[in-house]
Backbone as a printed PyTorch tensor [residue, N CA C, xyz], in Angstrom:
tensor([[[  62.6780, -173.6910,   51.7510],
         [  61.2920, -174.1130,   51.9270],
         [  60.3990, -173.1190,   51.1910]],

        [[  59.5740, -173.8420,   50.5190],
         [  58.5320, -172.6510,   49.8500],
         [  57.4220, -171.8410,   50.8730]],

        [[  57.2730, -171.0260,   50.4700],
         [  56.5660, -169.8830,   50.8510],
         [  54.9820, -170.6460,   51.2410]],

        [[  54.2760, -171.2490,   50.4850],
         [  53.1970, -171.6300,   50.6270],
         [  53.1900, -173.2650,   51.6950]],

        [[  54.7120, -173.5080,   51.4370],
         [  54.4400, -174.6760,   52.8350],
         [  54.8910, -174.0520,   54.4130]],

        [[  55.1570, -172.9040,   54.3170],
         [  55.3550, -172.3420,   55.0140],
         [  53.6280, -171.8230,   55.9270]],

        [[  53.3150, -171.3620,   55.1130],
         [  51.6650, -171.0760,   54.9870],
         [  50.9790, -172.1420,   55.6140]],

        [[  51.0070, -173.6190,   55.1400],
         [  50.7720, -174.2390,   55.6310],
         [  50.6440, -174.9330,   56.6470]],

        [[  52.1230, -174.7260,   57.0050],
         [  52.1480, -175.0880,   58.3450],
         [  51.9250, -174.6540,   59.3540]],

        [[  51.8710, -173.2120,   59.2470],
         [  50.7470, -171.8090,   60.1960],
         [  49.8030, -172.5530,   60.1420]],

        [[  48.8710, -173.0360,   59.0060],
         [  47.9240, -172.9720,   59.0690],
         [  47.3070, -174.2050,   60.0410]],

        [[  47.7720, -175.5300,   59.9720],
         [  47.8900, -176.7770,   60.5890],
         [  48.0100, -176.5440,   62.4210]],

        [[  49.4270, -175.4610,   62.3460],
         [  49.4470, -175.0650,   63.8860],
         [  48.3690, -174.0850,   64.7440]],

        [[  47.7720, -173.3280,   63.5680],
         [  46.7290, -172.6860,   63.9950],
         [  45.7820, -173.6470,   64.4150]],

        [[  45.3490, -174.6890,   63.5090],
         [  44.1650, -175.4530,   64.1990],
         [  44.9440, -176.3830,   65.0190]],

        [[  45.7780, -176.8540,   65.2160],
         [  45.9810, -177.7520,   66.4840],
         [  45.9780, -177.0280,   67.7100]],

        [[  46.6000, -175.7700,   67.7540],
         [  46.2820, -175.0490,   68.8480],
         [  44.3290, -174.7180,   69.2440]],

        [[  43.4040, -174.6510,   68.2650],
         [  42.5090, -174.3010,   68.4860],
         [  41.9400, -175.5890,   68.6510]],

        [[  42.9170, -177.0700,   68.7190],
         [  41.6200, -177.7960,   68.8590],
         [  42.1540, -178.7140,   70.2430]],

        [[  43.0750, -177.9610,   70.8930],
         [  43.3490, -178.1240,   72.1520],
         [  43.0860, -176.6900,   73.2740]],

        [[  42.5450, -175.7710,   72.5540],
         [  42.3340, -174.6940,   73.6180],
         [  40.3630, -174.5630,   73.2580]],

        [[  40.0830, -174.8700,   71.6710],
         [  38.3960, -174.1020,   71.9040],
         [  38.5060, -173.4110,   71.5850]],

        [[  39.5030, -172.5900,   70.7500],
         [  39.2670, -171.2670,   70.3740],
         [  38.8130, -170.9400,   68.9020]],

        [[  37.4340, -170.9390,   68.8280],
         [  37.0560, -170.6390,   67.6220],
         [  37.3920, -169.8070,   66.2240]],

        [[  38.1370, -168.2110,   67.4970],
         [  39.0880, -167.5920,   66.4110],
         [  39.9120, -167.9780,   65.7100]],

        [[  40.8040, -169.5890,   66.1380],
         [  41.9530, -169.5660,   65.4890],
         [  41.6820, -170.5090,   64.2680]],

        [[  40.2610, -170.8820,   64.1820],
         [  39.8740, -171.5420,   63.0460],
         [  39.5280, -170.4410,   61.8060]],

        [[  39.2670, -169.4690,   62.3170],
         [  39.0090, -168.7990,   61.6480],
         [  40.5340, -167.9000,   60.8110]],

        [[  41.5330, -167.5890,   61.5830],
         [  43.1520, -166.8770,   60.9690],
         [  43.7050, -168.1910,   60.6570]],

        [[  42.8640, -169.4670,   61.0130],
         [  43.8620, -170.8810,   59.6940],
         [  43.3750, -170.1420,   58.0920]],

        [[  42.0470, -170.2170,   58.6140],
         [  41.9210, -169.8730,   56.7360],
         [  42.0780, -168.9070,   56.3400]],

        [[  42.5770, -167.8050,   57.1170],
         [  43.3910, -166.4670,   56.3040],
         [  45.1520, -167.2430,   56.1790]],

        [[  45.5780, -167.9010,   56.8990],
         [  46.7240, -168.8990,   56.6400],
         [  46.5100, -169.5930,   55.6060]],

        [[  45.2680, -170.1500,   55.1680],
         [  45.1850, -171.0240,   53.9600],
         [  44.9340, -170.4950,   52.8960]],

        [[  44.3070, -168.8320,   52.9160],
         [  44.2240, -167.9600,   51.9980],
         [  46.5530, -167.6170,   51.3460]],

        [[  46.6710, -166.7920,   52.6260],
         [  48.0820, -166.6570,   52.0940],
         [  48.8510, -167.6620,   51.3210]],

        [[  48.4560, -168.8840,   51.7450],
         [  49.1730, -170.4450,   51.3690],
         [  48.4780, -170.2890,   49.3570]],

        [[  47.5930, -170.5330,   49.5750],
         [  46.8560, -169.9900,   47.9390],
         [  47.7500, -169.1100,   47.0110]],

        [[  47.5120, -167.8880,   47.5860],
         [  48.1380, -167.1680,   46.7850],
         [  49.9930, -167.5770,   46.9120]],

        [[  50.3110, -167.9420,   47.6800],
         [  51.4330, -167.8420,   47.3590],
         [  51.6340, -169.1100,   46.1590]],

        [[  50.6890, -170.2340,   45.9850],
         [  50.9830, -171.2700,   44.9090],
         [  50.3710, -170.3010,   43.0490]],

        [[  49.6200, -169.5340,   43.7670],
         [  49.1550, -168.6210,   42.2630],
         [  50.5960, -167.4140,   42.1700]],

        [[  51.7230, -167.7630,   43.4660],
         [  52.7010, -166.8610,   42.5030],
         [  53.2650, -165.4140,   43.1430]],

        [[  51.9520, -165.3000,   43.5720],
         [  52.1330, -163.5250,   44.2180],
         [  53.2180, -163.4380,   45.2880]],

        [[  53.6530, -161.9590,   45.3590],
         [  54.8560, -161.9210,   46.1890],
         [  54.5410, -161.9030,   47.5910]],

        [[  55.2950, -162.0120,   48.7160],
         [  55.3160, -162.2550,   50.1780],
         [  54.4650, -161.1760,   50.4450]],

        [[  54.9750, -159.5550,   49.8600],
         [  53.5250, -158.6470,   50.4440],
         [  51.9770, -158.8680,   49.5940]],

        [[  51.8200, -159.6430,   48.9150],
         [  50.7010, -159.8450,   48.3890],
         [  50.1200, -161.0730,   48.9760]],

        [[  50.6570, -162.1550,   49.3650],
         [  50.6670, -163.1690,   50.5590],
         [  50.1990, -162.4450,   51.7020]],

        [[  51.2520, -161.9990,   52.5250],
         [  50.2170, -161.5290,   53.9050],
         [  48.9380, -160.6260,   53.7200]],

        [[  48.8010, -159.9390,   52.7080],
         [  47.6440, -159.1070,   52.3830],
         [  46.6830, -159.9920,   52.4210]],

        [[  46.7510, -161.2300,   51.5060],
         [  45.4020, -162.0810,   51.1740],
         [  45.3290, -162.9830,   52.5960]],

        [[  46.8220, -163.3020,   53.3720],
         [  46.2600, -163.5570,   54.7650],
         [  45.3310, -162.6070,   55.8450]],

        [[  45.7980, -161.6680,   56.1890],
         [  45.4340, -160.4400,   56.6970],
         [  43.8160, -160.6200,   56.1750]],

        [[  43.6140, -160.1170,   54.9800],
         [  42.4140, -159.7240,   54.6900],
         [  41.3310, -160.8650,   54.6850]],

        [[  42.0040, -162.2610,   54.9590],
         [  41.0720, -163.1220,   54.9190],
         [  40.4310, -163.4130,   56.0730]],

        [[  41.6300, -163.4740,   56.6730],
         [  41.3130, -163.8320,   58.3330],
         [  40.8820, -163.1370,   59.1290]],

        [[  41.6150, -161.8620,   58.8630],
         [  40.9650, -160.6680,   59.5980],
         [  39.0130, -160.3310,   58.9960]],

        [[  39.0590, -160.3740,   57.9560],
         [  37.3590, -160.4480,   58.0220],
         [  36.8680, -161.1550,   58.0570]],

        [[  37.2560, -162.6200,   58.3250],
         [  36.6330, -163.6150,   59.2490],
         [  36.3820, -163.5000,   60.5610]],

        [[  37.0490, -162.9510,   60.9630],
         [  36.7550, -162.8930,   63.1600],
         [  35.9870, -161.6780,   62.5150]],

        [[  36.5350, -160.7000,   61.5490],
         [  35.4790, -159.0110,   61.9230],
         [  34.0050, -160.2300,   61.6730]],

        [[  33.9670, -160.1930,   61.0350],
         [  32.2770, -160.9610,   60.7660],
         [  31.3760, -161.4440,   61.3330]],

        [[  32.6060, -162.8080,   62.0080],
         [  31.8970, -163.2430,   62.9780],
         [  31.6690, -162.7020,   64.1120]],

        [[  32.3410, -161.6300,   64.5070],
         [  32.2990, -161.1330,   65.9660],
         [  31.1440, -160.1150,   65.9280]],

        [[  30.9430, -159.7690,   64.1190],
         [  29.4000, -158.5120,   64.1200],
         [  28.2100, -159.8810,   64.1450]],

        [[  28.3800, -161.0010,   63.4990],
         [  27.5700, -161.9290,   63.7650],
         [  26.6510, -162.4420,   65.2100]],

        [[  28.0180, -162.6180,   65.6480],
         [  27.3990, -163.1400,   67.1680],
         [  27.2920, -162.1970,   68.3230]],

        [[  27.0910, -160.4020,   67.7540],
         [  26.4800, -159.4930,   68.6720],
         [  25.3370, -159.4480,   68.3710]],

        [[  24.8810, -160.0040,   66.6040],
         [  23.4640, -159.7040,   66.4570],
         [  22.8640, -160.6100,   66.5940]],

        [[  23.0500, -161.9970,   67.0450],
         [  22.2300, -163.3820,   67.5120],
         [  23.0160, -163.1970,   69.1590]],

        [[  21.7980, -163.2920,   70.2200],
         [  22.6600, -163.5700,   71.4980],
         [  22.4070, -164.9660,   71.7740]],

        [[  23.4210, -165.3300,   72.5290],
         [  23.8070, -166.6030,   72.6780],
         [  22.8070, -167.4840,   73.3100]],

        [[  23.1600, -168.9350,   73.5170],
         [  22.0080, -169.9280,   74.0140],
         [  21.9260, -169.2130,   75.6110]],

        [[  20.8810, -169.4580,   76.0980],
         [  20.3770, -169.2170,   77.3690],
         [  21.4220, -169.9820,   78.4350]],

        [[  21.2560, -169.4340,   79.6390],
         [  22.1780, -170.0840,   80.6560],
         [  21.4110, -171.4900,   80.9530]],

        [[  22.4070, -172.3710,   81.0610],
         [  22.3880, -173.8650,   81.6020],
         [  21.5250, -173.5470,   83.2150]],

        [[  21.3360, -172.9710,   83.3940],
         [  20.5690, -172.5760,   84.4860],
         [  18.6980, -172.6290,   83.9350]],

        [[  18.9610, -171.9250,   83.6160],
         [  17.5500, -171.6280,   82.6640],
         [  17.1540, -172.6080,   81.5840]],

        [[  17.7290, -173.9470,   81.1240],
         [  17.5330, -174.6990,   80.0580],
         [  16.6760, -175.6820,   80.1620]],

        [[  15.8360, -176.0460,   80.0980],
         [  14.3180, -177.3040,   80.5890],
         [  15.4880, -178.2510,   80.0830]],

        [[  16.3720, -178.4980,   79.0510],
         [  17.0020, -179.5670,   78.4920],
         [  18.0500, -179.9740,   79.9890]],

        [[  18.5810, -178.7540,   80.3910],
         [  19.4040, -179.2970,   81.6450],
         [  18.8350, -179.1670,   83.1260]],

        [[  17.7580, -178.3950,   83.6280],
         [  17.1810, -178.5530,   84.4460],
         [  15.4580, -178.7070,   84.2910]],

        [[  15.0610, -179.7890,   84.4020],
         [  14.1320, -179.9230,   84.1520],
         [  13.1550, -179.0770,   85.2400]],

        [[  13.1920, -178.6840,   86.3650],
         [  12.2120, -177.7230,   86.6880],
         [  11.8960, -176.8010,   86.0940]],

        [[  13.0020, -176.1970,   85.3490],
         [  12.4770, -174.9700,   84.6090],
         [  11.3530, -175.2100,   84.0430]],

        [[   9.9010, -174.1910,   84.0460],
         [   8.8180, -174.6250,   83.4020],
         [   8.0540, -174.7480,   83.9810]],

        [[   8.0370, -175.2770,   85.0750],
         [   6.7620, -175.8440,   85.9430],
         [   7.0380, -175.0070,   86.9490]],

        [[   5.2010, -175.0160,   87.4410],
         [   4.2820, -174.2610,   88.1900],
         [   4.4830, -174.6950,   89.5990]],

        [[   4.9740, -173.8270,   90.2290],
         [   4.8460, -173.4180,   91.9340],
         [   3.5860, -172.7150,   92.2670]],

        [[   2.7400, -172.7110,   93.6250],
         [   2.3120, -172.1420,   94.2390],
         [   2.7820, -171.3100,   95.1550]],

        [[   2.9600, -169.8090,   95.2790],
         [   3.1640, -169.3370,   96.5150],
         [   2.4010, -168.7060,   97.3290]],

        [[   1.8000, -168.9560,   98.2340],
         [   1.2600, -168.8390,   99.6950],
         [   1.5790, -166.9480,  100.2060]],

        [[   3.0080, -167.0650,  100.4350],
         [   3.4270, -165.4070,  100.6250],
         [   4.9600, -165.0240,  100.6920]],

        [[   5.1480, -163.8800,  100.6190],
         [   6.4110, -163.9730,  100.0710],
         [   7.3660, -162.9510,  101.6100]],

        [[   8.6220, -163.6490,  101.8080],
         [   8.7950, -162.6960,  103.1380],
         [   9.7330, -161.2380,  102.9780]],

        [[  10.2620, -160.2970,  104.3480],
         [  10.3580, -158.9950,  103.5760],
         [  11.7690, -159.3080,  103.1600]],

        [[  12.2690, -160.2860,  102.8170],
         [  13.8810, -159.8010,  102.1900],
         [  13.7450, -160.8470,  101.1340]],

        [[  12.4020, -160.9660,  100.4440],
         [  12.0550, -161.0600,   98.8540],
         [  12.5420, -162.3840,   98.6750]],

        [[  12.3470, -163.3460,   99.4660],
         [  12.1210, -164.8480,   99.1790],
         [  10.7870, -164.9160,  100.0860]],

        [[  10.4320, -166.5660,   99.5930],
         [   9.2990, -167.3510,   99.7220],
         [   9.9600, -168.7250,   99.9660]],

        [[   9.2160, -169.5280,  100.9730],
         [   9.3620, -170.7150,  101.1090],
         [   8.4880, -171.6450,  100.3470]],

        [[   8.7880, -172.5660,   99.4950],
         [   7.5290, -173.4260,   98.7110],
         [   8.1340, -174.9820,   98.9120]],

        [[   6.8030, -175.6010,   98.7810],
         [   6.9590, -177.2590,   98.4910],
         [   7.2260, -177.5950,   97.7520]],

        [[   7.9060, -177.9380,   96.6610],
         [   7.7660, -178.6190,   95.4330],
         [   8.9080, -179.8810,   95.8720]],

        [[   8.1960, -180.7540,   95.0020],
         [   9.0330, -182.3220,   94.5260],
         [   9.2900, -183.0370,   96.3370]],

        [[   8.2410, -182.4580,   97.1740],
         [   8.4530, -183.1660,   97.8990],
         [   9.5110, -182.7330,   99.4400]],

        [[  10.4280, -181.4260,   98.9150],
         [  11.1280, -180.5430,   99.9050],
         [  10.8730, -178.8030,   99.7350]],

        [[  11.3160, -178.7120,  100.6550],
         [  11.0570, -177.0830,  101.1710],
         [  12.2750, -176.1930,   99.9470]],

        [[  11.8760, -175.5430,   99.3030],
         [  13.0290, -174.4010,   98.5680],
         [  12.7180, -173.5980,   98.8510]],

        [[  13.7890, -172.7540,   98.2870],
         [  13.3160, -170.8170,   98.5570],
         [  13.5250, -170.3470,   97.0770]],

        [[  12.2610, -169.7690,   96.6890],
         [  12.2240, -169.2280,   96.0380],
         [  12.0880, -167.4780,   96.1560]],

        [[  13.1250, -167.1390,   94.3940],
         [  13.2910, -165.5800,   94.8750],
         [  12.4950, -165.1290,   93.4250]],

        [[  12.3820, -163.8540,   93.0510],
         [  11.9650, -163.4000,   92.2900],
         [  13.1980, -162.5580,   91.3490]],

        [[  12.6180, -162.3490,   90.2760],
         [  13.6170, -161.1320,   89.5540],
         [  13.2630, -159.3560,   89.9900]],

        [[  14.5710, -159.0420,   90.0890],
         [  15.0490, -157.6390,   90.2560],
         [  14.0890, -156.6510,   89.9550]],

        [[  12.8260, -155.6230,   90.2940],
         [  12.0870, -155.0430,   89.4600],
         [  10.6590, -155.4900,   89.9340]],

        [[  10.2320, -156.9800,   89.9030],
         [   9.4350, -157.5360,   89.9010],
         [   8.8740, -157.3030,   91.1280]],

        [[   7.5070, -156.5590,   91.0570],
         [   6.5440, -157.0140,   92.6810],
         [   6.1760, -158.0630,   93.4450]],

        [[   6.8860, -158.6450,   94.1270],
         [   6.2680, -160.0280,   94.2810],
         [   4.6450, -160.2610,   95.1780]],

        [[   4.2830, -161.3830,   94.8940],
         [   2.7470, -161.4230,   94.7600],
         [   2.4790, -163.2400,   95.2160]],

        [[   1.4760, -163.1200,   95.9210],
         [   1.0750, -164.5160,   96.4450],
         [   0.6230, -165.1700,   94.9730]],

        [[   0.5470, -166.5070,   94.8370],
         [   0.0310, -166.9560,   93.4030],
         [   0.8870, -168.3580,   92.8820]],

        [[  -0.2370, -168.2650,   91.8070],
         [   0.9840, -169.2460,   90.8850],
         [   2.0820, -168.7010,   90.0950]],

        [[   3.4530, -169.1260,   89.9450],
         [   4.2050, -168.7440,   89.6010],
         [   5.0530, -170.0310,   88.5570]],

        [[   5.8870, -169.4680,   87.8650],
         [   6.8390, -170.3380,   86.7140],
         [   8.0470, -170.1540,   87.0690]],

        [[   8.6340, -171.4100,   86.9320],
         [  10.5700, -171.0300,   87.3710],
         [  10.9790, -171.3880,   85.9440]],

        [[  11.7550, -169.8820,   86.6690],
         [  12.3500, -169.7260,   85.1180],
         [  13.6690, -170.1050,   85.1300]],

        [[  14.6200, -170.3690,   86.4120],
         [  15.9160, -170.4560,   86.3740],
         [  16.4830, -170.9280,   88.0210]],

        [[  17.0540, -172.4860,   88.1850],
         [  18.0000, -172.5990,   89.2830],
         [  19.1290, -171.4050,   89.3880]],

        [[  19.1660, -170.6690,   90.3990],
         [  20.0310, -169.8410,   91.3830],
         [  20.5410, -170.6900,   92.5250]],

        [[  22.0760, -171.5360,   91.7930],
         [  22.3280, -172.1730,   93.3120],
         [  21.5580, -173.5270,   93.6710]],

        [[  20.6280, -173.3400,   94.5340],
         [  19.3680, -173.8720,   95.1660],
         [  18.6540, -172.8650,   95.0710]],

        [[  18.1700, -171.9860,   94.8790],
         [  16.9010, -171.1760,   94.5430],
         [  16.3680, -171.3110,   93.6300]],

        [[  15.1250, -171.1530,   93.4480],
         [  14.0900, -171.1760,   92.1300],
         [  13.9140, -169.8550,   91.7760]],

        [[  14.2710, -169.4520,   90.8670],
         [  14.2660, -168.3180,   90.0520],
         [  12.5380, -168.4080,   89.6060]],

        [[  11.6280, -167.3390,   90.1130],
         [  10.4660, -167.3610,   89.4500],
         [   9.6430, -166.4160,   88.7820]],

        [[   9.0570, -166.5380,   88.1370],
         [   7.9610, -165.0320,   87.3870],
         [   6.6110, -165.4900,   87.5670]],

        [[   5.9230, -164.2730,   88.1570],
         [   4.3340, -165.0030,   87.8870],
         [   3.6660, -164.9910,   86.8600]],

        [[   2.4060, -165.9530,   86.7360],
         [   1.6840, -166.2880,   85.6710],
         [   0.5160, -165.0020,   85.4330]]])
């Protein structure tokens, strides 16, 4: 069997595995698999093959992994107006009790709303920024 269908077929098993697990890395060491597969049809020997695998794939995940420390990721599904539509809208709170929730009306039932970590809490209008559970995650205005 040649060297480069050999390559190939790493490379094929790499993405079927990644497209039954989600694993983004392994899309990424197919195409250092499809790099080695290359060179081996331009000729080069088996250690010049895994080199151009190695070096392909491997600075594909290095890249992406410096990539996606310097963009942080989408916000929690908690926090998304697209998946919870309260996020966004304005509560009133009345007063807040001493173990840092508040009881409020909204939509018609009683919630408890809490505040973030740090934050003084304060009678007022306030914004939810994030379902906790059943809690309204809020910041004031």
């Amino acid at each position: 069997m040649e060297d480069s269908t050999i390559w190939w077929v790493l490379a094929g098993v790499a993405v079927a595995v990644e497209l039954m697990t989600g694993t983004f890395y392994l899309l990424l060491l197919a195409a250092g698999m499809a790099a080695g597969a290359v060179a081996a049809h331009l000729g080069a020997g088996t250690a010049l093959q895994l080199v151009c695998a190695a070096a392909v794939g491997g600075g594909a995940v290095v890249a992406w992994h410096h990539a996606k420390r310097r963009h942080p990721g989408d916000p929690s599904p908690r926090a998304d107006r697209s998946v919870n539509l309260d996020v966004g809208e304005t509560i009133q709170i009345e007063h807040w009790n001493s173990d840092g929730t508040a009881s409020v009306k909204y939509r018609g039932a009683t919630w408890t709303a809490i505040h973030r970590p740090g934050i003084t809490p304060a009678p007022g209008p306030h914004r939810v920024a994030e379902l906790v559970g059943n809690r309204l995650l809020v910041d004031p205005l």
